[in-house]
Z-matrix of the N, CA and C atoms (Angstrom, degrees):
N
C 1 1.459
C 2 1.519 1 108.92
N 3 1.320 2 127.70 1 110.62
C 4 0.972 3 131.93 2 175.49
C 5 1.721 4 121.22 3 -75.30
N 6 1.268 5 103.69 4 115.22
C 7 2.044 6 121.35 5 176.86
C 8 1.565 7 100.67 6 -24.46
N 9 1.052 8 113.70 7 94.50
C 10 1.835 9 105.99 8 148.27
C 11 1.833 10 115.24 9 -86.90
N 12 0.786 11 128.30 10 153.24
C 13 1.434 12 133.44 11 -177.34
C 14 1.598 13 111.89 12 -95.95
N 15 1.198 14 100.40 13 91.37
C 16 1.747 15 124.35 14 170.47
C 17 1.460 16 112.32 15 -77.05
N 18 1.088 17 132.08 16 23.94
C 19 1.571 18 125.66 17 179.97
C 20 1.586 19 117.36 18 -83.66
N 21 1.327 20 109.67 19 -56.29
C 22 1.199 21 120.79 20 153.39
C 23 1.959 22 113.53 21 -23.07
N 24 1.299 23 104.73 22 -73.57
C 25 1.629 24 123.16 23 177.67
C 26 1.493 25 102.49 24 -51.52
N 27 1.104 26 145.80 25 -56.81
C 28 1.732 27 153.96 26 174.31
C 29 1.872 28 96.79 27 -73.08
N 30 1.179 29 134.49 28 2.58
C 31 1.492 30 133.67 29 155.07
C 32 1.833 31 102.27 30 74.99
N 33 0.893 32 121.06 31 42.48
C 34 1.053 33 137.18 32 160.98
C 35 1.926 34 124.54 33 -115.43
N 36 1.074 35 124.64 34 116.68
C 37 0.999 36 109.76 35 -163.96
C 38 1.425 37 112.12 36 -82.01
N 39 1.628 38 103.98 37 157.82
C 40 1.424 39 133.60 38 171.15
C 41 1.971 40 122.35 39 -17.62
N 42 1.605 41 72.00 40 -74.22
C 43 1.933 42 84.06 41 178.97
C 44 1.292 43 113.15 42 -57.36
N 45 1.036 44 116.00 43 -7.62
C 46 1.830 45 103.75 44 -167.05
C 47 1.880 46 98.38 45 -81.65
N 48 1.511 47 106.86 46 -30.51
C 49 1.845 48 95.38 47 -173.90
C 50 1.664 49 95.41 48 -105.18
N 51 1.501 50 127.00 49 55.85
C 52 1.734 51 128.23 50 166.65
C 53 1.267 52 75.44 51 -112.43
N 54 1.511 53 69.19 52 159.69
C 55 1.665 54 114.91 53 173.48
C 56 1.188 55 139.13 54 -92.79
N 57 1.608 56 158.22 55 -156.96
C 58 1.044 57 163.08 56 146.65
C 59 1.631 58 97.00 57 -108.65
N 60 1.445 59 119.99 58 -59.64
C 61 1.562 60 110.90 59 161.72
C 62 1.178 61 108.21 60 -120.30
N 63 1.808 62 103.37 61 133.33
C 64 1.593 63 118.19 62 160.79
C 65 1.339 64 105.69 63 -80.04
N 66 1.300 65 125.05 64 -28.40
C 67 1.286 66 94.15 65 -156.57
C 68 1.795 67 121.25 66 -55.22
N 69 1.731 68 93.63 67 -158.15
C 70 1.970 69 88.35 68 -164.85
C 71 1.565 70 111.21 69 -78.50
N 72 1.427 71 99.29 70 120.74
C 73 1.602 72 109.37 71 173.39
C 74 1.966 73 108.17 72 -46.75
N 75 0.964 74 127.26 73 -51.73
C 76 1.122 75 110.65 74 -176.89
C 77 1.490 76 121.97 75 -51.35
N 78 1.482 77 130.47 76 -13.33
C 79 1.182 78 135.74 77 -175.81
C 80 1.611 79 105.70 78 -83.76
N 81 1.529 80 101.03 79 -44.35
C 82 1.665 81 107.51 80 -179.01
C 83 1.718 82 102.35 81 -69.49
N 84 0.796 83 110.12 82 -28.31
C 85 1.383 84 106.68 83 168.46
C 86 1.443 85 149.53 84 -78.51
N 87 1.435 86 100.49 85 -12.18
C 88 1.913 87 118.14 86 -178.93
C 89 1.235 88 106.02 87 -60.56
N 90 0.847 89 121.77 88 24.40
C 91 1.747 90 118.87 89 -176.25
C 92 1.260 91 98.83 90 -133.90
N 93 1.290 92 114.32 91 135.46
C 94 1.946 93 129.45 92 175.87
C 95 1.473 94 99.26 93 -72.78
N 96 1.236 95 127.00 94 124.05
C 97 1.235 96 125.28 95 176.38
C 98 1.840 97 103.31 96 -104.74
N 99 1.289 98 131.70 97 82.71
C 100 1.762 99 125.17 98 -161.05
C 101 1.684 100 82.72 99 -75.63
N 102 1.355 101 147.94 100 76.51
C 103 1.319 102 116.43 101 162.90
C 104 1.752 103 102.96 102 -139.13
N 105 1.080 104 95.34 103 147.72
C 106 1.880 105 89.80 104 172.55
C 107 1.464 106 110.79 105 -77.57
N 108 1.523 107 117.26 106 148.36
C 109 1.161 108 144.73 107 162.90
C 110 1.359 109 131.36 108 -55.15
N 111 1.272 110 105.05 109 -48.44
C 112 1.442 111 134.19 110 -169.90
C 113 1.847 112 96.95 111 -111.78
N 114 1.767 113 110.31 112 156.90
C 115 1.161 114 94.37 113 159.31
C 116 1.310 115 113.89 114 -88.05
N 117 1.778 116 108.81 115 -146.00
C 118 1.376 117 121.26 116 -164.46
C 119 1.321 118 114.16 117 -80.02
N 120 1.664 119 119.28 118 -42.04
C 121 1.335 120 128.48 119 167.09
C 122 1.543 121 114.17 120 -51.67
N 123 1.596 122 112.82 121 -49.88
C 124 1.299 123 109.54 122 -167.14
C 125 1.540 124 117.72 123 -76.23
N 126 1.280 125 115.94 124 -3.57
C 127 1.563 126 138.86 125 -177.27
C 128 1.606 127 94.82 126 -79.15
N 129 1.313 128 108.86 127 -64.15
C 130 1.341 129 114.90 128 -173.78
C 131 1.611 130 107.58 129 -60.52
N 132 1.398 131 117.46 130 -15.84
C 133 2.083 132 102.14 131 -174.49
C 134 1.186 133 92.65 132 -97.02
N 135 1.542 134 123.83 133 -35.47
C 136 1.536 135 98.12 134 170.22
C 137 1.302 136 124.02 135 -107.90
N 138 1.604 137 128.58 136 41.64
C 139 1.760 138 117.31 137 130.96
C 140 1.825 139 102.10 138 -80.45
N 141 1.744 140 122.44 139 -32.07
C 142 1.140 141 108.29 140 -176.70
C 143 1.230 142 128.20 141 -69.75
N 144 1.935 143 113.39 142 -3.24
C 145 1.754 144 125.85 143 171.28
C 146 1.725 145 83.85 144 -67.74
N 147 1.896 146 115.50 145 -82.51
C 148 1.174 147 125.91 146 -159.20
C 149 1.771 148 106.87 147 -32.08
N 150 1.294 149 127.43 148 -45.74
C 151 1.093 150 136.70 149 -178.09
C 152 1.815 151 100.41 150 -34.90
N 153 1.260 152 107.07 151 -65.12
C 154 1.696 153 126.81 152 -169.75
C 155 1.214 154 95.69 153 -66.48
N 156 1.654 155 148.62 154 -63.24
C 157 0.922 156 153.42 155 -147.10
C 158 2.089 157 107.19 156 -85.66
N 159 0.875 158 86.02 157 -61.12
C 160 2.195 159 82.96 158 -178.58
C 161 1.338 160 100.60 159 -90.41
N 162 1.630 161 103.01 160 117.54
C 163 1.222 162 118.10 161 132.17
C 164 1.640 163 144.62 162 -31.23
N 165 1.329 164 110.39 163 132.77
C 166 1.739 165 88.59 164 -164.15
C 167 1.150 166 95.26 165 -76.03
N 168 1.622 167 119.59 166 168.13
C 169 1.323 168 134.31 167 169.55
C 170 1.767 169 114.52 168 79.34
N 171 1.691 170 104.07 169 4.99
C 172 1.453 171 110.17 170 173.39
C 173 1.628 172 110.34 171 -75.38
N 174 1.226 173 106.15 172 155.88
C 175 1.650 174 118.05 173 177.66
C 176 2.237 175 89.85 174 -81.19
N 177 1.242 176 99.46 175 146.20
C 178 1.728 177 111.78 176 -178.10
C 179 1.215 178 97.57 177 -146.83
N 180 1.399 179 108.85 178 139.93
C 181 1.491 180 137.68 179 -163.23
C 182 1.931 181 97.69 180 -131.47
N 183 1.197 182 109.27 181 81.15
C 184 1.788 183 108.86 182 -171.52
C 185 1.962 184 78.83 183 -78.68
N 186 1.346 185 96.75 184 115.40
C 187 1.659 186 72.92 185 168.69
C 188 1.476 187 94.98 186 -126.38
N 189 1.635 188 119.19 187 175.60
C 190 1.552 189 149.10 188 -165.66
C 191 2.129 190 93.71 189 45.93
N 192 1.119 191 101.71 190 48.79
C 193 1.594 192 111.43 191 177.17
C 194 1.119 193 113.61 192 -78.13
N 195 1.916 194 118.40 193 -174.35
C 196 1.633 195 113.79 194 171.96
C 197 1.624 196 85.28 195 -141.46
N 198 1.540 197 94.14 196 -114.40
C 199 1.905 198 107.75 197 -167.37
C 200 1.681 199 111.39 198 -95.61
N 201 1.576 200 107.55 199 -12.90
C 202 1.412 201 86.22 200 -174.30
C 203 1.829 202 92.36 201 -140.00
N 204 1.188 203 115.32 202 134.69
C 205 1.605 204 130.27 203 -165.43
C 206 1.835 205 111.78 204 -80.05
N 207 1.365 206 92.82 205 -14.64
C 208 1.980 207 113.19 206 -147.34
C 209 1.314 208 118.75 207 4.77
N 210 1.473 209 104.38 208 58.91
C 211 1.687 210 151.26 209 145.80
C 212 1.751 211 87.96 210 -31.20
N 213 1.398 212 139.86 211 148.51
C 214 1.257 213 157.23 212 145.20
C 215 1.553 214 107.79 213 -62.46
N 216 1.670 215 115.76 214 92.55
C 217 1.469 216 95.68 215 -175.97
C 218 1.400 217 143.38 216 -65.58
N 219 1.490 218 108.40 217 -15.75
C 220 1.053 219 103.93 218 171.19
C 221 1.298 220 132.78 219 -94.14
N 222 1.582 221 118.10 220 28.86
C 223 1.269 222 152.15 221 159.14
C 224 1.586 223 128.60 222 -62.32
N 225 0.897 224 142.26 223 113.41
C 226 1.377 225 136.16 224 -166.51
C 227 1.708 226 102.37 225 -102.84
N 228 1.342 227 121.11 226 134.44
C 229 1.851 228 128.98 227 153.91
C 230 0.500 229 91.09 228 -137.36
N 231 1.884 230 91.38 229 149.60
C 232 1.442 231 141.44 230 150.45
C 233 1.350 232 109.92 231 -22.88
N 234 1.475 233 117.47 232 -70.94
C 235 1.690 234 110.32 233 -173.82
C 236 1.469 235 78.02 234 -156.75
N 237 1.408 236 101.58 235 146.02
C 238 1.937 237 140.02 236 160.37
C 239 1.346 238 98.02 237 -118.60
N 240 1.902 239 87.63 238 114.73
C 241 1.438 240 106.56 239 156.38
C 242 1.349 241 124.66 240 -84.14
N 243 1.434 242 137.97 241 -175.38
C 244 1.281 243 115.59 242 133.75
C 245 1.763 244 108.09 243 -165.81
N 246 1.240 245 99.27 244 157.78
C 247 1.641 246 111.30 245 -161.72
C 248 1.772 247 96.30 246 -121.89
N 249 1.201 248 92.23 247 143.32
C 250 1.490 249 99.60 248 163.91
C 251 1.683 250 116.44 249 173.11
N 252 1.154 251 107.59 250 -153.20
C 253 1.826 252 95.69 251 -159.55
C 254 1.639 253 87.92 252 -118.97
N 255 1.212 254 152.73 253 21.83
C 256 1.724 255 144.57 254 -157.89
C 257 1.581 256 100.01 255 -179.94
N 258 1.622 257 114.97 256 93.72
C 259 1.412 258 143.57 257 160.37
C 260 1.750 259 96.86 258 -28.76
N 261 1.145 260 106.43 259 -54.64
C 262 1.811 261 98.55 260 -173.54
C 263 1.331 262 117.94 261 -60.48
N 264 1.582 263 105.48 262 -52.29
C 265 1.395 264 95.44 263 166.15
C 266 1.318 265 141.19 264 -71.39
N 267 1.152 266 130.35 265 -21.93
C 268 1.121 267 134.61 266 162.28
C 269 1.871 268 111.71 267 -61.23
N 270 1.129 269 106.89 268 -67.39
C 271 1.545 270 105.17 269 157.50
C 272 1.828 271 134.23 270 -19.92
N 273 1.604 272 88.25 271 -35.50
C 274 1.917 273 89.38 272 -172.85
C 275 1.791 274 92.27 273 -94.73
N 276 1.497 275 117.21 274 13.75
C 277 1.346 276 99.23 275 -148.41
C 278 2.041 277 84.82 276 -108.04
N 279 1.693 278 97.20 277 104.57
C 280 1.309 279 88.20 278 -165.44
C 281 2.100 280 117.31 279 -75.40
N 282 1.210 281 126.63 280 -6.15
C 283 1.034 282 140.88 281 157.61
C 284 1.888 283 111.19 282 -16.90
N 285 1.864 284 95.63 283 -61.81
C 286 1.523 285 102.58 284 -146.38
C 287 1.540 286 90.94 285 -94.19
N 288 1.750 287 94.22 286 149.55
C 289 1.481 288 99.85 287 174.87
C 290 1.483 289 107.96 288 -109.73
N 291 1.465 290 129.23 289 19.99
C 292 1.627 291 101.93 290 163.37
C 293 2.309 292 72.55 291 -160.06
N 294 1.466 293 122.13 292 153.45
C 295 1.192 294 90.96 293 157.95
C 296 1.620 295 103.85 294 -131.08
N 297 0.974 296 134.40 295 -101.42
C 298 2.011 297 133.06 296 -162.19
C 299 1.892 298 95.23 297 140.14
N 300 0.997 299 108.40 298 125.61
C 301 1.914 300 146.50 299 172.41
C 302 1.514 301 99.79 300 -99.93
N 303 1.626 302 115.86 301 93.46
C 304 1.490 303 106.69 302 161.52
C 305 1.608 304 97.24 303 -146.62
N 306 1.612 305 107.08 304 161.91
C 307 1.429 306 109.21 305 -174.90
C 308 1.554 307 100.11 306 -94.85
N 309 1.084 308 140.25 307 98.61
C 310 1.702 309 132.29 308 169.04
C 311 1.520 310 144.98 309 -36.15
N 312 1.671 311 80.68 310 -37.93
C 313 1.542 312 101.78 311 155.75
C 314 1.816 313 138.26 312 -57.10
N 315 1.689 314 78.96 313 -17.18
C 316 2.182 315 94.66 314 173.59
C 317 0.940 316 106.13 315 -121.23
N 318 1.298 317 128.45 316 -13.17
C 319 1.397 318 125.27 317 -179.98
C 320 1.606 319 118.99 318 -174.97
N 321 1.870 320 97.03 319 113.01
C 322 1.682 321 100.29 320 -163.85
C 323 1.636 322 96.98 321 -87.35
N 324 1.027 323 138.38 322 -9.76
C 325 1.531 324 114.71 323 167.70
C 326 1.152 325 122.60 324 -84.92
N 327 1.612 326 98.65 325 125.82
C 328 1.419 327 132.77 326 161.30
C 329 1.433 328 126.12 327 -73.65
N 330 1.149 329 108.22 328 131.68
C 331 1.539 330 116.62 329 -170.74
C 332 1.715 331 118.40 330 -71.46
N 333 0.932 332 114.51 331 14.28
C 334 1.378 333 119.05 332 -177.17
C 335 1.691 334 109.84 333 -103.40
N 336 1.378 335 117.06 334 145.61
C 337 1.618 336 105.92 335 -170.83
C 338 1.322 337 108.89 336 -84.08
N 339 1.340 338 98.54 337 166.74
C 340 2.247 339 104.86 338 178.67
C 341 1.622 340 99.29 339 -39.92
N 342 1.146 341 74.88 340 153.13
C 343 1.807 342 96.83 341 167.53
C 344 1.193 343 111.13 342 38.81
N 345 1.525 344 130.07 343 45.47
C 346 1.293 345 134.54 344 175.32
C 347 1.689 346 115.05 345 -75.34
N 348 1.238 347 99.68 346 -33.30
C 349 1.865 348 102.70 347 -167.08
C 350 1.696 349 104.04 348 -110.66
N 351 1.101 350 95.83 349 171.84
C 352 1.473 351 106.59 350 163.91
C 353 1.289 352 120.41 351 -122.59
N 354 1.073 353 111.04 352 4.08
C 355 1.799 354 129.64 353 170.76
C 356 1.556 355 113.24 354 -157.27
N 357 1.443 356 106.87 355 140.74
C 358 1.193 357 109.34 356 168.97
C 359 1.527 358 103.93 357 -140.91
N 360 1.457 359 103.38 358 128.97
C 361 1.832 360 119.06 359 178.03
C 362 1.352 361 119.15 360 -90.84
N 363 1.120 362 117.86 361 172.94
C 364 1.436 363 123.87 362 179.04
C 365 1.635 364 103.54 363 -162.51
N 366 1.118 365 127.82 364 68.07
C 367 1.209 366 128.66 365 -175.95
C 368 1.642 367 119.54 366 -67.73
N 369 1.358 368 138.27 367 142.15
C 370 1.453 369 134.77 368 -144.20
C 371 1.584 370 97.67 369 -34.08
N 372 1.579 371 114.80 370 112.19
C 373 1.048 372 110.20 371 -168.92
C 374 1.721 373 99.17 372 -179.24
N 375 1.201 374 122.26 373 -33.26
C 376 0.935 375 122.25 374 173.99
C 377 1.867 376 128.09 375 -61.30
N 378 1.635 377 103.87 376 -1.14
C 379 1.547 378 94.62 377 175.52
C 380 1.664 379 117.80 378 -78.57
N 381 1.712 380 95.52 379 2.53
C 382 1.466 381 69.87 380 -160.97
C 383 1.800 382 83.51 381 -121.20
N 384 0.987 383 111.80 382 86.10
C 385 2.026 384 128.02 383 163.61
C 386 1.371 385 83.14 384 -135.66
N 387 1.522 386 100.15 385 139.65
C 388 1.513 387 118.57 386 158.59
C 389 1.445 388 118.41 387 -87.69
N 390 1.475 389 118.82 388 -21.02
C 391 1.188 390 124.45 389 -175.78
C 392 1.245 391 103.92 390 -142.82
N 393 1.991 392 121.54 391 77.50
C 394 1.159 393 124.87 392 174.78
C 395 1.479 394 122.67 393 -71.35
N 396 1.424 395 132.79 394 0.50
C 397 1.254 396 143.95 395 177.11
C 398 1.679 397 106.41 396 -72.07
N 399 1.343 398 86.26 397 -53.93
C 400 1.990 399 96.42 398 177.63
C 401 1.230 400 110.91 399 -49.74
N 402 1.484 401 120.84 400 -57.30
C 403 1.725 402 143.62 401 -149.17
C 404 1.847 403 88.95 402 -74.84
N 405 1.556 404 113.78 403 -31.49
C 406 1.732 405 110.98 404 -163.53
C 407 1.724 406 89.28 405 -92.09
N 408 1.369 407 106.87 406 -40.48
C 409 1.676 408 86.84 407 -170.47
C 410 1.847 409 110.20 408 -59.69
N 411 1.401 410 112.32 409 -35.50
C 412 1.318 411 130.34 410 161.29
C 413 1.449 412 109.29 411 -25.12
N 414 1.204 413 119.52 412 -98.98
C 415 1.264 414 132.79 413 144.93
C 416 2.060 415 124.21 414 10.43
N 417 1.531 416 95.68 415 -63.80
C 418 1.265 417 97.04 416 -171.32
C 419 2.050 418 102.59 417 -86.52
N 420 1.683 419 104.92 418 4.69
C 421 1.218 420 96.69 419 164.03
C 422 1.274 421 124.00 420 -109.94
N 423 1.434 422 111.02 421 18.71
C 424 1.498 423 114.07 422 169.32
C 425 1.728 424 109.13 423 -122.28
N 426 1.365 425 112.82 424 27.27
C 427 1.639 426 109.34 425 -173.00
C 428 1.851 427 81.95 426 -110.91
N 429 1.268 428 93.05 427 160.98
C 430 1.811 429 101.46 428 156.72
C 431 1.141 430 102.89 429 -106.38
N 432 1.438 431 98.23 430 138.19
C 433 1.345 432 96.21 431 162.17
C 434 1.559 433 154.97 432 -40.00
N 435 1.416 434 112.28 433 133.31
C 436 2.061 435 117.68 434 -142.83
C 437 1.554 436 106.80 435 65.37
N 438 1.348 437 124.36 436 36.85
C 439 1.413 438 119.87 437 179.87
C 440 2.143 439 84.04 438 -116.91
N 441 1.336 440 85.52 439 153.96
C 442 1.700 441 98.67 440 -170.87
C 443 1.510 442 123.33 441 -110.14
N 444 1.647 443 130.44 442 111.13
C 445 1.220 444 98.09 443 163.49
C 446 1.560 445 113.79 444 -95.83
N 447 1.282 446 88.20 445 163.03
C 448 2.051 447 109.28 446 -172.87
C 449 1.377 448 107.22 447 -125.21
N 450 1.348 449 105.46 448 110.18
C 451 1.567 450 135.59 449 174.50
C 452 1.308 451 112.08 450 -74.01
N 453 1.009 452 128.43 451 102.92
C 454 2.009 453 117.67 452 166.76
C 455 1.364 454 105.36 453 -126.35
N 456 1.361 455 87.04 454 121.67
C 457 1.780 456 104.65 455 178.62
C 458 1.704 457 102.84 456 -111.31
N 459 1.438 458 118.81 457 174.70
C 460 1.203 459 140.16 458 176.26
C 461 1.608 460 120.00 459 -178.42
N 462 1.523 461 137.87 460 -176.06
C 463 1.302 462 134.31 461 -156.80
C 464 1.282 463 116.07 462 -99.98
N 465 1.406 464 121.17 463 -2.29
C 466 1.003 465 120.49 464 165.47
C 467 1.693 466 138.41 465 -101.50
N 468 1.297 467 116.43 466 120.38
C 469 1.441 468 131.23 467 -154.87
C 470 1.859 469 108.10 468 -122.43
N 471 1.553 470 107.87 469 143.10
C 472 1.896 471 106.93 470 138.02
C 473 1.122 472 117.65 471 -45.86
N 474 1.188 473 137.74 472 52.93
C 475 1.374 474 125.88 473 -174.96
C 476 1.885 475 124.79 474 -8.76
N 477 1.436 476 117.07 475 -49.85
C 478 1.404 477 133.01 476 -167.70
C 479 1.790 478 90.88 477 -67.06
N 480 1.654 479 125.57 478 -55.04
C 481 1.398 480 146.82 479 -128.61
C 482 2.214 481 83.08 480 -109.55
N 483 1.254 482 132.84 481 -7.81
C 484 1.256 483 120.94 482 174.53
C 485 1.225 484 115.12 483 -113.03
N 486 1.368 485 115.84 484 133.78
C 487 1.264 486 139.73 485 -156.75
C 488 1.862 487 104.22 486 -74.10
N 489 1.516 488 110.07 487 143.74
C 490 1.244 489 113.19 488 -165.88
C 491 1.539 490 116.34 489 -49.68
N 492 1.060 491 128.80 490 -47.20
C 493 1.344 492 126.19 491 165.85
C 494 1.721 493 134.16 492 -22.19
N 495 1.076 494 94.81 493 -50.33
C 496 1.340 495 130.17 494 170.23
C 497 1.522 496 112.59 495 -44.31
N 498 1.285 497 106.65 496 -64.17
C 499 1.709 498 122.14 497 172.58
C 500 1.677 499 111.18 498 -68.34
N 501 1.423 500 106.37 499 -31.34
C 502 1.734 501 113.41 500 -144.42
C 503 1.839 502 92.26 501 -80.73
N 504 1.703 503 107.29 502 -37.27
C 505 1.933 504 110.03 503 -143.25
C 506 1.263 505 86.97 504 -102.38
N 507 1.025 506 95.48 505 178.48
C 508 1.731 507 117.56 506 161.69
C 509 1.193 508 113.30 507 -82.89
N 510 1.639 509 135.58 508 172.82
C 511 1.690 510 136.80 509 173.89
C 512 1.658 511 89.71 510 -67.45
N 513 1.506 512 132.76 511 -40.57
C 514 1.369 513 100.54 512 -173.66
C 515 1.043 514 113.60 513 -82.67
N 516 1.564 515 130.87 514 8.70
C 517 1.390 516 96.57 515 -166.25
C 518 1.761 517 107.48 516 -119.04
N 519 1.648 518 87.23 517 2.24
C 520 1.579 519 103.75 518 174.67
C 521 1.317 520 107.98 519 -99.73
N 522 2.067 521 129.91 520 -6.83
C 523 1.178 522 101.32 521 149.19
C 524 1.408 523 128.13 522 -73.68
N 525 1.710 524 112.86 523 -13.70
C 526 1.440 525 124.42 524 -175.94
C 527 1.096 526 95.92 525 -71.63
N 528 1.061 527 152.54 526 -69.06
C 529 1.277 528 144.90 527 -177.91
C 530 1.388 529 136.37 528 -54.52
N 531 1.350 530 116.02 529 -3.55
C 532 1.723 531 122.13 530 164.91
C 533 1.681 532 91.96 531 -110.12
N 534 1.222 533 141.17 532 -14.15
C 535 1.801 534 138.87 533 175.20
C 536 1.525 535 89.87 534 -72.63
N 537 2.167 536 125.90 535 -49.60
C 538 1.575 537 80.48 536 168.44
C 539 1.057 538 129.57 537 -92.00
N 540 1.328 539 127.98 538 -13.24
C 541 1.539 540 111.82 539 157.32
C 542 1.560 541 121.08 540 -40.63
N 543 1.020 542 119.13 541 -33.10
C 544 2.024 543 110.96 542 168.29
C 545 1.192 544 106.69 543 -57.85
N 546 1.586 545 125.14 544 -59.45
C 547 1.229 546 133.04 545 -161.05
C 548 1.497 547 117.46 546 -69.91
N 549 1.554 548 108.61 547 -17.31
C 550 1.384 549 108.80 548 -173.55
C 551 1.660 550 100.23 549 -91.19
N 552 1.596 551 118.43 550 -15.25
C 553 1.322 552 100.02 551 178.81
C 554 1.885 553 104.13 552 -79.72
N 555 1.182 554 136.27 553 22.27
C 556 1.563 555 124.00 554 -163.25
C 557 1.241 556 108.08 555 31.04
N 558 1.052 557 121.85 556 65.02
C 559 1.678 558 108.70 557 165.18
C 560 1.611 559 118.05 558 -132.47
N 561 1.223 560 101.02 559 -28.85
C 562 1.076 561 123.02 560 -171.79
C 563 1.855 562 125.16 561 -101.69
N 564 0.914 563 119.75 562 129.19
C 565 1.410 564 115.31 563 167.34
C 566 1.828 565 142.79 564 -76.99
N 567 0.889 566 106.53 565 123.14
C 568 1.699 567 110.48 566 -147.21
C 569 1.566 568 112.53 567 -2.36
N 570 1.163 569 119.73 568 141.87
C 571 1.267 570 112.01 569 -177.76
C 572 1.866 571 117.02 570 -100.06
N 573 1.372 572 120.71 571 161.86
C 574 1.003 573 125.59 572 -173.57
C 575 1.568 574 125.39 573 -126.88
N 576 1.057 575 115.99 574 143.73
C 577 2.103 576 112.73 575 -152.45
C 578 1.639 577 87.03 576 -136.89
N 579 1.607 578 108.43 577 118.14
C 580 1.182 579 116.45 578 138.31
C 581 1.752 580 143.28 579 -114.59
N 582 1.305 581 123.43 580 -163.05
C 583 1.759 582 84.03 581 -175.72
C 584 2.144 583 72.39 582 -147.60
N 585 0.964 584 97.04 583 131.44
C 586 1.143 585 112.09 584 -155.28
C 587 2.091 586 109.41 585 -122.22
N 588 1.445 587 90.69 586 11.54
C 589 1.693 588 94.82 587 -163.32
C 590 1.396 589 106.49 588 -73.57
N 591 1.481 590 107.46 589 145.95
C 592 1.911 591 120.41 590 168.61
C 593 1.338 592 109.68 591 -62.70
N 594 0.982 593 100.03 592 141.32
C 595 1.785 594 111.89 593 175.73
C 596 2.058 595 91.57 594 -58.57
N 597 1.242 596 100.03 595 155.99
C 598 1.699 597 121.41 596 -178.50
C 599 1.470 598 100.26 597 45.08
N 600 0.729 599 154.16 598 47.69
C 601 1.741 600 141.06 599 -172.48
C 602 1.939 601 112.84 600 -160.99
N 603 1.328 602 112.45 601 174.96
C 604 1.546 603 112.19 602 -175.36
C 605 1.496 604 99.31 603 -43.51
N 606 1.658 605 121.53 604 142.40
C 607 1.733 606 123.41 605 153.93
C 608 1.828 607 118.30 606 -42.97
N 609 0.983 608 131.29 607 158.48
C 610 1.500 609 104.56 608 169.08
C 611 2.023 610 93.52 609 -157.74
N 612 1.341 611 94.31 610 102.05
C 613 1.794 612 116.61 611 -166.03
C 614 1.868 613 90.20 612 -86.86
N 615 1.362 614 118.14 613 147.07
C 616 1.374 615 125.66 614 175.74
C 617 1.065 616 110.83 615 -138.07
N 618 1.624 617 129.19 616 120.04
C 619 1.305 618 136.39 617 145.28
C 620 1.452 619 131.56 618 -88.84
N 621 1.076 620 130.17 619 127.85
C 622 1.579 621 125.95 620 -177.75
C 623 1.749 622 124.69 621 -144.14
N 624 0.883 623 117.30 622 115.16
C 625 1.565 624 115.09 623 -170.38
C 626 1.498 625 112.40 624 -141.66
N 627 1.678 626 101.59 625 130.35
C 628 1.655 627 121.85 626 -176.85
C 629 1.912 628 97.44 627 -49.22
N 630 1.680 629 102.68 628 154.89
C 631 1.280 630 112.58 629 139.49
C 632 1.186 631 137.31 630 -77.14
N 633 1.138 632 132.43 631 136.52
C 634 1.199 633 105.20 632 -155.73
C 635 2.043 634 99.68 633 -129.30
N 636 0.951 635 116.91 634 165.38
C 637 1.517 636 119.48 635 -173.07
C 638 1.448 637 113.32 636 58.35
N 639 1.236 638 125.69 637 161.88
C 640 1.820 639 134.77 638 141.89
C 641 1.782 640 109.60 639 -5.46
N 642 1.103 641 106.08 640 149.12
C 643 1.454 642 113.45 641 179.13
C 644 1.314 643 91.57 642 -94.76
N 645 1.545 644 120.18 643 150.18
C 646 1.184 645 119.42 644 167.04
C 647 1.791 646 111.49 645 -128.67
């Protein structure tokens, strides 16, 4: 299914998910990038969110991922998926047990059936969907129901590859603005934002919201 841009339609405007570059994400991407995003502190507050948040033995969907999941290791699941745009990284990323290479931006269906997970992540990664409404309704059709996705954002971006919003808002007002993108897909049950950052170290902003009803 190829991304049409519903932002406009959910009353959010257009410019806020352009780019600096459209061109094709898979090109900006052929290259293994092995480096963390976040620093060391901020790695550690959010495996210690995931810690609180997944149940052991839940199915996890790390999706738009690379090489490292920051999964709670001494945590046990059912099955780790993982999605992302670079075979290498996902590959070195010893966490996941099966993963999938797709660009989201051309196409939000995921090959996995409804209600496959009981969590789905998005670790600082979410600035760069042009059409995060699609990617969440996506999302809220592969959770079972009371299964959670968990948003973690922070300040560091591709600058060229992150969507105007990103640059334009503040951290609150760009978690307000992906809480209504949850809410506008109906799938989800009100969502909830904490800000969870280490003193001296990367910011580290959290969104997270139940599925809510029957999978359909």
């Amino acid at each position: 299914m190829t991304v049409s841009n519903d932002a406009s339609a959910a009353g959010l405007p257009d410019f806020l998910f352009e780019r600096q570059d459209d061109s094709d994400d898979a090109l900006f991407y052929a290259e293994p990038r092995l480096v963390a995003h976040i620093d060391a502190a901020t790695i550690d507050a959010l495996t210690a969110f995931y810690a609180e948040r997944l149940p052991a033995n839940c199915r996890v969907l790390d999706l738009m991922s690379s090489w490292i999941s920051h999964l709670p290791a001494d945590r046990s699941f059912a099955h780790v998926a993982g999605h992302g745009m670079n075979a290498a990284e996902l590959a070195a990323n010893d966490r996941l047990d099966e993963f999938h290479v797709q660009d989201l931006n051309s196409n939000v269906r995921l090959p996995w059936a409804d209600a496959a997970f009981d969590a789905v992540l998005i670790a600082v990664s979410v600035q760069y969907l042009v059409n995060p409404i699609a990617v969440f309704d996506e999302i809220g059709r592969l959770l079972a129901p009371g299964g959670e996705g968990i948003i973690a954002t922070s300040h560091r971006c591709f600058p060229t590859k992150a969507v105007r919003a990103f640059h334009a808002l503040p951290p609150a007002d760009r978690l307000r603005m992906y809480g209504e993108c949850l809410r506008r897909t109906g799938r989800f049950e009100a969502p909830e934002a904490t800000d969870r950052s280490p003193a001296d170290a990367d910011p580290l902003w959290l969104l997270y919201a139940r599925r809510s009803g029957p999978g359909d």
